[in-house]
Every structure is written in C-alpha cells, then in structure tokens.
C-alpha positions as CSV (number, residue, x, y, z in Angstrom):
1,X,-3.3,65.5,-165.8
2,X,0.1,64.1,-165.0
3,X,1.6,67.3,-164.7
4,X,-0.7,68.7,-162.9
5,X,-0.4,66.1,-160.4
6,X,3.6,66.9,-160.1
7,X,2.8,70.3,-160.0
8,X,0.4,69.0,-156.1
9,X,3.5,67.5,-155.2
10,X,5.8,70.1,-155.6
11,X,3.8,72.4,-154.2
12,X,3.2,70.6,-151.3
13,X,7.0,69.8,-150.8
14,X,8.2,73.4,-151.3
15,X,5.3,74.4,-149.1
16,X,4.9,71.9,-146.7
17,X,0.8,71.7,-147.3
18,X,-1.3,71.0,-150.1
19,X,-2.4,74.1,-152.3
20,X,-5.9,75.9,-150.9
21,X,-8.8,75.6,-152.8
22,X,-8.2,78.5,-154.6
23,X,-4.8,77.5,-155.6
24,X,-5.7,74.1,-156.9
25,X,-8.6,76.0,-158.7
26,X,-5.9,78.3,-160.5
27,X,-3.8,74.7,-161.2
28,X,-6.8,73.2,-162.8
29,X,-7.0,76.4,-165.2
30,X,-3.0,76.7,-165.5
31,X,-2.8,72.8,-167.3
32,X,-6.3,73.1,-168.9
33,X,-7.8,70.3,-166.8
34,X,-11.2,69.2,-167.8
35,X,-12.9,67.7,-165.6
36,X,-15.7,65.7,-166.1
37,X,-19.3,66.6,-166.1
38,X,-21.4,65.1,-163.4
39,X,-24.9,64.1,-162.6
40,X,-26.9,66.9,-161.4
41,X,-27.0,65.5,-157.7
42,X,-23.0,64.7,-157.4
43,X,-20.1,67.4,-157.5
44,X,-16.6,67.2,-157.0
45,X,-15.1,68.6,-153.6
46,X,-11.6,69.5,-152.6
47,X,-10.0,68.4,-149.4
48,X,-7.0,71.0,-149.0
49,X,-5.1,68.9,-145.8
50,X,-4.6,66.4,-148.2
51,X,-5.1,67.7,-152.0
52,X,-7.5,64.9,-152.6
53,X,-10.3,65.3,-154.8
54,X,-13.9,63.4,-153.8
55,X,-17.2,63.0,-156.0
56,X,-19.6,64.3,-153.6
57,X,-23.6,63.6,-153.5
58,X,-25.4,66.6,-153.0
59,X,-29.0,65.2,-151.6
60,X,-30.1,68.7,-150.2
61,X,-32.6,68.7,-153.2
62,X,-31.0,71.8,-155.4
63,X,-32.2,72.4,-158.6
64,X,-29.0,73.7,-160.1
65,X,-25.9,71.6,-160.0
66,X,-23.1,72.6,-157.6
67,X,-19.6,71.8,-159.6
68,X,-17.1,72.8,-156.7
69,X,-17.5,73.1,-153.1
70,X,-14.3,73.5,-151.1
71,X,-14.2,71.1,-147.6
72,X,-11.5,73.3,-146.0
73,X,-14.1,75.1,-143.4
C-alpha cells in the first residue's frame, strides 16, 4: 500500500493532477492492492482532483453490489 501511495504522489508531481480513475484502477492492479470487501450497500469511490478514496453508501436499493464508481463526472 505504501508504495502505491508514493507511486499517487509521484504521479501527481510529475503530472501536476492526480491519476484518472482509470489510471488509479491500473495502480491498484500494478502493486496488487486488495481492497477490502464491503457491505452490499457501501462501495468505494474515487475522487480524481484529489486522489482520495471515499466509502460510499449506495441507498438507491440495488440488488448487486457496486465495487467502484468513479466521481470525476
């Protein structure tokens, strides 16, 4: 996880932004992060302006849980 996290901060300093959605996605599978699973009614989201990562609660009543939803739109 650590060097992932270096790997954010480079990017961002070589780039001058945080990496998309996409990119972080490729990060995550580059360093072999794992992240946790979550309840069926939460999901993790992305915020590319500022490469954070939220727990979001999905409460739109899905039956199939939602692992990733990008909040760059």
């Amino acid at each position: 996880m650590l060097n992932l996290q270096n790997s954010m901060k480079m990017f961002k300093a070589m780039n001058g932004k945080p990496p998309t959605f996409k990119e972080f996605q490729e990060m995550l599978k580059q360093y072999n992060v794992e992240l946790i699973v979550l309840p069926p009614n939460r999901l993790y989201g992305y915020y590319a302006k500022t490469g954070g990562i939220v727990i979001l609660e999905d409460t739109g009543g899905r039956q199939e849980p939602v692992w990733w939803r990008s909040l760059e739109a």
